[in-house]
N, C-alpha and C positions, 0 to 999 in steps of 0.2 A: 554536564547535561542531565535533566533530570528524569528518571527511569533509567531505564537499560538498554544498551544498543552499542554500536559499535560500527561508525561510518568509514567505508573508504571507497577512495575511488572507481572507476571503473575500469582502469587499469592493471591495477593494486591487486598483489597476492598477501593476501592478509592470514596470521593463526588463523584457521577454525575455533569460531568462540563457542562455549556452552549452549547451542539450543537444543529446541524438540528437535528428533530426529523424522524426519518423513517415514511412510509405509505401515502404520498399525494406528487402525481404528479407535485401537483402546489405548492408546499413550497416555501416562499417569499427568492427572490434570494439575499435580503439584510440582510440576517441575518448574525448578528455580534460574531463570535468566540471568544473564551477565551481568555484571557489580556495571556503576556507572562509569563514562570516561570520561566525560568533563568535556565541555562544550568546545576545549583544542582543538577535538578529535572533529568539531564542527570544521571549525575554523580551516584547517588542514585541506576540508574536502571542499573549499570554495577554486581551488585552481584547478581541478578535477577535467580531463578531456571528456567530450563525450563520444559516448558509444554506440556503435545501430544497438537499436533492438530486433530481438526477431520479430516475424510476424506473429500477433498471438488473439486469438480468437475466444470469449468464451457466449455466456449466453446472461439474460437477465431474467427477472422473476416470471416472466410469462415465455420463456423458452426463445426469445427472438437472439437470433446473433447477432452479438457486438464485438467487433476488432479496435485494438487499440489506437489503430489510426485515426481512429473515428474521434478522439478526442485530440488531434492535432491542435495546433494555438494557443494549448496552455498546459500550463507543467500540472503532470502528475504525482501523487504522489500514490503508488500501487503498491497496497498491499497485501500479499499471500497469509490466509488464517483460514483456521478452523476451528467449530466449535468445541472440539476433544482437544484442543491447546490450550494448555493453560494460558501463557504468558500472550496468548494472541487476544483470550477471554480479557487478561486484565490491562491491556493497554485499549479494547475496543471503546470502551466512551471514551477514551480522549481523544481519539480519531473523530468519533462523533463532533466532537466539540470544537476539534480543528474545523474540520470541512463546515461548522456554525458561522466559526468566526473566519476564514478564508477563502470560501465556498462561492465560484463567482464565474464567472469569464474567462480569469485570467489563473485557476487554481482549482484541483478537484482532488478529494481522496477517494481513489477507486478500492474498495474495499471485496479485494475476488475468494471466495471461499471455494475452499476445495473436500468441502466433506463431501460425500456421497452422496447422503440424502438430498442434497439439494436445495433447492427450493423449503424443502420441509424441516431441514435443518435450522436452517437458518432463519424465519421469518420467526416464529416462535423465540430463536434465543434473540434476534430483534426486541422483539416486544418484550421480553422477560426483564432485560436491561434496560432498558428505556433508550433504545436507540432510533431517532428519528431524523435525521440528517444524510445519512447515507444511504444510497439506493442498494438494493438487492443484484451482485452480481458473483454467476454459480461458474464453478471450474469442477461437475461433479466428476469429468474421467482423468483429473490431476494432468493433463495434458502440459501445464504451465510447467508442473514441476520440472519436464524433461527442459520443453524449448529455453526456459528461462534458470535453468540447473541450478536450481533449491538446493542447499542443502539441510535446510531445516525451517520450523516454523517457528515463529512469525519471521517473513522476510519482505523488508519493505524499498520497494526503487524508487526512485526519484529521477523520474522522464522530463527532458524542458522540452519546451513547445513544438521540436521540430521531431519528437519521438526518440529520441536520443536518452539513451540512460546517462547518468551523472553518476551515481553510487547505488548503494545499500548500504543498509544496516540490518543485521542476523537480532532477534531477541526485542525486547517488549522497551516501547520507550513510552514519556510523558509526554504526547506530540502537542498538548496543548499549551506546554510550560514555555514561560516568556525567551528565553533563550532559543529556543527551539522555533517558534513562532516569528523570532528575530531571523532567525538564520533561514528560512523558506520566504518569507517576502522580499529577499535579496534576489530572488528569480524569478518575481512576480510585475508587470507595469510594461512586458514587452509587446506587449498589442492584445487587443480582447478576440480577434479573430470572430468565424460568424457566431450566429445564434443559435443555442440549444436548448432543446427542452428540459425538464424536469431533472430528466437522469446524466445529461450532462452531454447527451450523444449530440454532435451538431445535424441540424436541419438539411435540408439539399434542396430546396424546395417547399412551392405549394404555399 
């Protein structure tokens, strides 16, 4: 697989791999993520049971709550950064450029930040990078970190339609690389479910 990451199920007690650690604002933005594992490790987490998730609530660029429920009907792919992480900074345009090219109905990368700042964190390192794909959504009192037990950033899950986790992966991966791209459309075509707007939340109405 190309980038860095390390899938397993959601069962799976796996080594703790090399990431950022949570809890310090100032975490050195050069920290070096885990060596690659080769698309096996893909392959491996296709028979994967799924897992509830908890309930998990954060907010979007104009302070409105969004719950993860809200995006029922199609797999997610969510994931935990911020901008004082390195390896979260240098996989961010490929997320972007996932949710480009599988961004839809049936596929959404929720990309939650957990800096402080917020809102002001992030819209800024948006625009700095050139990322325009993915919507703005803030976790500034790290609430995820507990319900969803982080143990470091970048941490990215992969929810199928019914809210159910499938895995993670700890550390910075190339989500846009053809392998990668191959391995998430295998969980993709199982109904488009209703209609949403812009950021991805579905409608109820009106």
């Amino acid at each position: 697989m190309a980038g860095a990451g390390l899938w397993w199920s959601a069962g799976a007690a796996p080594t703790p791999p090399e990431v950022l650690r949570l809890g310090a604002a100032d975490a050195p933005s050069g920290a070096t993520p885990v060596a690659s594992t080769g698309v096996d490790k893909l392959e491996k987490f296709k028979g994967a049971e799924p897992k509830p998730m908890p309930p998990l609530s954060f907010i979007d660029a104009e302070g409105r709550r969004v719950d993860l429920a809200d995006f029922k009907d199609r797999v997610i792919l969510l994931n935990l950064w911020a901008t004082w992480c390195g390896p979260c900074v240098k996989e961010m345009p490929s997320l972007d450029r996932l949710q480009a090219q599988l961004g839809g109905d049936a596929f959404q990368v929720v990309a939650l930040s957990l800096d402080r700042g917020g809102r002001a964190a992030v819209e800024p390192f948006y625009k700095k990078t050139g990322v325009q794909n993915l919507t703005v959504f803030l976790d500034p009192a790290s609430d995820s970190m507990k319900a969803l037990s982080l143990r470091g950033l970048p941490t990215t899950i992969l929810v199928d339609p019914e809210g159910r986790e499938l895995g993670r992966v700890e550390g910075a991966v190339e989500w846009d690389a053809p392998e990668v791209v191959t391995f998430l459309r295998q969980f993709l075509g199982r109904g488009g479910g209703p209609a949403r707007d812009r950021s991805g939340v579905m409608k109820t109405g009106g």
